[in-house]
N, C-alpha and C positions, 0 to 999 in steps of 0.2 A: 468428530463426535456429533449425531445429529442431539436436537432436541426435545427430549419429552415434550408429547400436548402439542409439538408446530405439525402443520403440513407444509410440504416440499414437493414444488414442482421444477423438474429439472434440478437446480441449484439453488432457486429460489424460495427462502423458507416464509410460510406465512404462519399467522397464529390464528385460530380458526374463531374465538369470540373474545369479550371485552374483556379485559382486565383492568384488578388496579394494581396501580404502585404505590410503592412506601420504600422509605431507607430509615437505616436503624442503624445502633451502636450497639455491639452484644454489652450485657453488664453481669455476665455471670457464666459458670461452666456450660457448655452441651452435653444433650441430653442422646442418646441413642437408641430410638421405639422401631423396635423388629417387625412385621405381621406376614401375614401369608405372602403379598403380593411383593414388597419390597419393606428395605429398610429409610428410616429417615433420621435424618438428626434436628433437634427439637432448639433453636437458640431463644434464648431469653432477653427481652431488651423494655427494663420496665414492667409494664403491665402486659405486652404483649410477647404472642408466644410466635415463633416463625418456626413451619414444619420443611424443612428442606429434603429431598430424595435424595438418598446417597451418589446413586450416579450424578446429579446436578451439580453437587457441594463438589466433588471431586474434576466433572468438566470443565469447571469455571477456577478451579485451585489450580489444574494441572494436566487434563489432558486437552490444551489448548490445539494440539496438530495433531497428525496420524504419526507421525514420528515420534512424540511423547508419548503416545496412545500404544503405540508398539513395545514404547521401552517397559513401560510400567506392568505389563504382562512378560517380560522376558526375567529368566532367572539371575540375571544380573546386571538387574535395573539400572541406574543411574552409571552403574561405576564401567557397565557395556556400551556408553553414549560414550565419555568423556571423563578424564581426569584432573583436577584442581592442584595447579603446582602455584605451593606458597614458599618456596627457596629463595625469591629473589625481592625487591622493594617492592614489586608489584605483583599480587596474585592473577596468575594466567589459567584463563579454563580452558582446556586443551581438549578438542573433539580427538578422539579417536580416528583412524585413517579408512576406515570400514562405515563407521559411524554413518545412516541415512535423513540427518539431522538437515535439514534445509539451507543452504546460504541463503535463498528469503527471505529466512527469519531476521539473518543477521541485519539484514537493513533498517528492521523495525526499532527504533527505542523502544518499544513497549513490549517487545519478544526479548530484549538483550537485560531489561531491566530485572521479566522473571527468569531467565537464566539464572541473573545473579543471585537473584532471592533461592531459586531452590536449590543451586549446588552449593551454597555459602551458610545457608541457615539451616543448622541443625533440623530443627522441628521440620523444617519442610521436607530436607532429605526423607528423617526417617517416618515421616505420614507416606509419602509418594510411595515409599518402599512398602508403606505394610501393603497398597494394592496388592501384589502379588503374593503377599504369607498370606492374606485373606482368602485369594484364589486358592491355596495349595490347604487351605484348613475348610471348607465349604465342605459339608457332608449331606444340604440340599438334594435332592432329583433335579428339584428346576432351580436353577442357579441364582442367590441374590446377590447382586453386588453389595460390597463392602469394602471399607477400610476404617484407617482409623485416623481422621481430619488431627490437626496439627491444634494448639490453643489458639482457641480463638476469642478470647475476651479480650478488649477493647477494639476488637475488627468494628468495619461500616461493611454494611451491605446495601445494594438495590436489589429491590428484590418485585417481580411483575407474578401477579396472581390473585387468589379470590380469599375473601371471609370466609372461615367456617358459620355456615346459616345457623349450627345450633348456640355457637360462642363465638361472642362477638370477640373478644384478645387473642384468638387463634387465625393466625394466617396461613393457608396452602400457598406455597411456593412453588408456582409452574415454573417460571427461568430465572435465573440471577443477572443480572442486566451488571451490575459493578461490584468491583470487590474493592476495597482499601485496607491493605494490610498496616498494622503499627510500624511505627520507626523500625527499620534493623540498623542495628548497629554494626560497620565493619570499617577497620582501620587502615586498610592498605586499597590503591586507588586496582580496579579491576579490570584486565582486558581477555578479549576472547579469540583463542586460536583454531583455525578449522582447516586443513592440510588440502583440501579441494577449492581453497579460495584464489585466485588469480587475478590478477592486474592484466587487463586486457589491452594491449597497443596496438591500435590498428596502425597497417601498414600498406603498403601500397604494391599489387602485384607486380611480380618480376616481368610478365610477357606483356603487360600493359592493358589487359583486360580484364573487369572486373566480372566476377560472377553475376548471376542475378539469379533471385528466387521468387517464389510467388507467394501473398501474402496468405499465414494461416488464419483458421479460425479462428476468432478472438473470442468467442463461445462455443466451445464444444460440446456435443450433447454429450450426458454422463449415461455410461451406458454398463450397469454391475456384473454383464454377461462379457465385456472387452476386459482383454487383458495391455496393461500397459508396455511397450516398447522399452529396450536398453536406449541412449543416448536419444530420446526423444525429447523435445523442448514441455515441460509441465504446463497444467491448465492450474494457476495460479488465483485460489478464488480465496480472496481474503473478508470473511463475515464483518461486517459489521454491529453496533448495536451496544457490543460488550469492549467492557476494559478492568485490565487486574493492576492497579496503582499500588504500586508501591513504596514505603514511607521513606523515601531515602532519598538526598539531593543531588550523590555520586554517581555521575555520568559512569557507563560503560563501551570503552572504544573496541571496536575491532579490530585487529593487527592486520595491514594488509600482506596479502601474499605476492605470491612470487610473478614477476613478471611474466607475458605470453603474448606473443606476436600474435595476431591473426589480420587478415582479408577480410573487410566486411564489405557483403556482397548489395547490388542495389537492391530494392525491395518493387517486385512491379507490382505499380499501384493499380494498375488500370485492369486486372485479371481480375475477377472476382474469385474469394477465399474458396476453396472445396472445403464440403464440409466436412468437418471430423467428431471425432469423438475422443471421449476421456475415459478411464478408469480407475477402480480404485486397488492399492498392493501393489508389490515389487517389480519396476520394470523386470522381463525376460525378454532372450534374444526370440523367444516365439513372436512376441506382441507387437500391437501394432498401435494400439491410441497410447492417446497421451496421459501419464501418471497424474491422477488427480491429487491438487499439492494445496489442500484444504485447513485453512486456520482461523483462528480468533486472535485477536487482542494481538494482532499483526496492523491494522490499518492505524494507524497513528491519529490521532486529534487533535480534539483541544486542551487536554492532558499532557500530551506532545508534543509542541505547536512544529510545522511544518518549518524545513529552512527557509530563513529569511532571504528575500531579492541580495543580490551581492552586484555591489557596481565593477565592472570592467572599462577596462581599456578601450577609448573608440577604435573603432576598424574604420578601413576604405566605406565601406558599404552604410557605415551611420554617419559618415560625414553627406553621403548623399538624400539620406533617408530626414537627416536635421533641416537641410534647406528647405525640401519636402514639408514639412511641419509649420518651417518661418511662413513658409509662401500662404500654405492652408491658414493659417491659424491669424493672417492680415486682413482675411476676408470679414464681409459683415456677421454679426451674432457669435461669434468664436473667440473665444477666452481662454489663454494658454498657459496651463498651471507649470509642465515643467517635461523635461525631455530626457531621459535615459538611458543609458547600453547599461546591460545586466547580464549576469552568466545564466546558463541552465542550471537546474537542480540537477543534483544528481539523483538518477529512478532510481529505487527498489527492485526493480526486475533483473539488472544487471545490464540493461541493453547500454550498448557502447557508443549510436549513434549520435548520445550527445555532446561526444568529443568531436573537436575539431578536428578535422583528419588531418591537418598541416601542423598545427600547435600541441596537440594532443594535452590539450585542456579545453576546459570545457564550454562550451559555443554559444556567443553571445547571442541578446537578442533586444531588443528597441522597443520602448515605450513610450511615447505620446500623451499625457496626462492633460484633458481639455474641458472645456466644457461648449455645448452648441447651443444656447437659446435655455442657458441654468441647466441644461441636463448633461451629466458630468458622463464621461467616456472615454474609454483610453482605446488606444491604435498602437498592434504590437507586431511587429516584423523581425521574422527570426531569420537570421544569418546562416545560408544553404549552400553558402559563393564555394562551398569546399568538395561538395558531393556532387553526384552524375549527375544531368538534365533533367532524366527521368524520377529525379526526386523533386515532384511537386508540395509547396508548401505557399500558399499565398498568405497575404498580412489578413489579420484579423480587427473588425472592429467590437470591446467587447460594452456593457453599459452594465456592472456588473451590479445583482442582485444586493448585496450583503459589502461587508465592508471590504473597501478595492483590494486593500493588499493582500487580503485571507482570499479573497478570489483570484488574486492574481497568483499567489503561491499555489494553490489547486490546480488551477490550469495550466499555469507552465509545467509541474510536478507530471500531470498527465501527460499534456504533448512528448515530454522528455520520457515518460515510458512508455511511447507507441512509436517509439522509435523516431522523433520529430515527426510525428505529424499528429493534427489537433486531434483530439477525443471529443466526437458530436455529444455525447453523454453526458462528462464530466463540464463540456463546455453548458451547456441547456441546464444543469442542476446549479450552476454558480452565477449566471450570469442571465437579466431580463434582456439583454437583447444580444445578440451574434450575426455578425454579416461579413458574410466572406468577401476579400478585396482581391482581386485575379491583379496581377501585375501588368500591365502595360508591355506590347510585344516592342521589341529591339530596333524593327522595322516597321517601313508604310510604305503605301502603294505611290507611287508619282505614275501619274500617265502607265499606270497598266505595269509595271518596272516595281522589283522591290530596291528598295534603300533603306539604305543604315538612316535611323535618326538621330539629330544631334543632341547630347549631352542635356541643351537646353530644351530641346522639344522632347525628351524622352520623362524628363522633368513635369513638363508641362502636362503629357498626358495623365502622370501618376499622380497629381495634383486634384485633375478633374475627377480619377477614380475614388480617389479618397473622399472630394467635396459629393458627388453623387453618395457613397455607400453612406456618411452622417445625415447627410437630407433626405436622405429617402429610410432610414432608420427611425427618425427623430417622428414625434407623435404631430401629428398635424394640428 
């Protein structure tokens, strides 16, 4: 659902002049004011009056994807997505097998939370549904949207937009930035079942060779003339900005599904991506971009907060990476707070590479917690000893912006959905400095001859890598 009043370039939405904001607590019923151009609903909070546009009050309630966007126009709304089985200790929401409801979503807390809320809570059921008896009663030429919003007194709203110039207690509401619904109350713990979900295990080819593929566009232009492909990988753009909170402290788990062998093939880095495109509606076997897989109040925050670092098991490779650290961290002006192996998060996107291909759990990776001269830095080396050659990933040094650990969960979070390797984006928005550390080759020249180098000189080099990339970081 775009947004009234933004402009959008590509996928990028911007908002074209200033606004203000304000957050309120409604303290009384909605009000419903029809006129030529559209309808609005009018909430009261005090002295002030908030004019919201129906389509707005609705995008921000409920048509958070194009898949909810879809349901809510089809004639058998909600109960055509999925069915609520409450027979057993625990109520299970059960997608449909047809259903084009996204496992995306399912990654998000913040998408599994309004699950719960609109298939579980009356009122939201039946507001989502009038969408569609509204469409089917519209006796308009030019069509207003409409429906009929759920009780809304004692909601919070954020709400970005202007004064009325001629009264001053009258707010126009361009977008809804947050919603806070009240407490719902439900008794039985809630999980959600989706029949296309799979437990991916990688495994290792039978003839000993692994595929390889070349990497896609990671921005595709959106292009409303392309039609989307069947079995095509989505352009997965998750807005920002907004969040639908809801009042309840009942986590919702996903059930996993069924196991599924696959091959995961190496990814060649060194090709640059062709460019593609996306679209928006139902893959067909005609098409050829990739289905644009567009939502809100999917990117998780600080409402959210992201999984926490989880300590693992040392491996081979952090017993050599720890010496590494003693050695650097003996030198003059280095202060060493503390040394870590950690798992990867696990991404959202689904992508598999962040299991260990041996263990088939998920792949640790090294942290360094120092400081060079009071300026505090961590040094992180993710463990690749599992995958092809041709999978480059060197350590990173990062000096992060904001506080370590919220940036250390962002960053690893990303690397782990680009497939292990770092995100230049996510890294530059979390972190004031970044410097790539290239790993020290295996070998060295003797008189013109390559040779293996030993254990200790191989040491020694990585050593020097590391003391160059913090001195030559550090502000002069």
């Amino acid at each position: 659902m775009l947004v009234l009043n933004s402009h959008y370039d590509n996928k990028v939405r911007t908002t074209p002049h200033q606004r203000d904001n304000i957050e309120i607590k409604v303290s009384g019923d909605y009000q419903k004011i029809p006129s030529d151009k559209r309808i609005s609903i009018v909430l009261q909070a005090g002295n002030i009056k908030a004019a919201i546009p129906c389509l707005e009050l609705a995008r921000t309630l409920f048509l958070h994807n194009v898949h909810l966007t879809r349901t809510a126009l089809r004639p058998n709304g909600l109960r055509g997505m999925a069915n609520v089985d409450r027979s057993g200790k625990e109520t299970i929401i059960k997608f449909h097998k047809m259903s084009d409801y996204p496992l995306t979503n399912l990654s998000s807390h913040s998408a599994c939370q309004h699950l719960r809320w609109l298939l579980l809570n009356p009122d939201a059921k039946k507001s989502f549904n009038s969408i569609y008896q509204c469409l089917r009663q519209g006796e308009q030429r030019n069509w207003l949207f409409n429906f009929t919003p759920p009780p809304l007194k004692d909601w919070r709203f954020s709400f970005a937009g202007q004064y009325d110039s001629a009264d001053p207690t009258l707010f126009h509401v361009e977008e809804i930035k947050r919603v806070y619904t009240p407490y719902f109350s439900y008794d039985k713990k809630v999980s959600i079942f989706h029949p296309n979900k799979k437990e991916l295990i990688p495994i290792e080819p039978t003839n000993g060779r692994r595929p390889e593929v070349n990497r896609s566009d990671p921005d595709p232009l959106l292009d409303f003339k392309a039609t989307p492909a069947l079995n095509r990988k989505h352009d997965v753009v998750s807005e920002d900005g907004f969040r639908f909170v809801c009042g309840t402290n009942n986590d919702v788990k996903v059930l996993p599904g069924a196991d599924q062998t696959r091959v995961i093939p190496n990814i060649n880095m060194d090709k640059t991506p062709t460019p593609d495109t996306s679209g928006v509606g139902h893959g067909t076997a005609a098409g050829s971009a990739q289905e644009l897989d567009w939502a809100i109040n999917r990117a998780d925050d600080e409402d959210n907060p992201l999984e926490e670092p989880e300590e693992a098991a040392p491996t081979d490779n952090f017993q050599i990476f720890e010496r590494v650290i003693k050695r650097l961290m003996a030198l003059d002006d280095y202060t060493h707070i503390s040394t870590q192996c950690l798992s990867m998060p696990i991404p959202n996107n689904g992508s598999q590479i962040y299991k260990n291909k041996a263990t088939h759990l998920p792949r640790t990776y090294h942290c360094a917690y120092f400081s060079y001269q009071d300026l505090p830095l961590v040094i992180i080396e993710v463990d690749i000893s599992d995958l092809n050659d041709k999978h480059k990933l060197g350590s990173r040094l990062f000096g992060f912006s904001e506080s370590g650990k919220k940036g250390l969960m962002q960053v690893m979070k990303a690397c782990a959905e680009k497939g292990v390797h770092w995100d230049a984006v996510v890294n530059k928005s979390h972190c004031s400095i970044v410097v790539e550390i290239k790993h020290p080759f295996r070998t060295k020249k003797v008189d013109g001859k390559t040779v293996c180098r030993t254990n200790s000189e191989y040491e020694d080099a990585w050593v020097e890598a590391l003391r160059r990339a913090v001195e030559n970081a550090s502000p002069r």
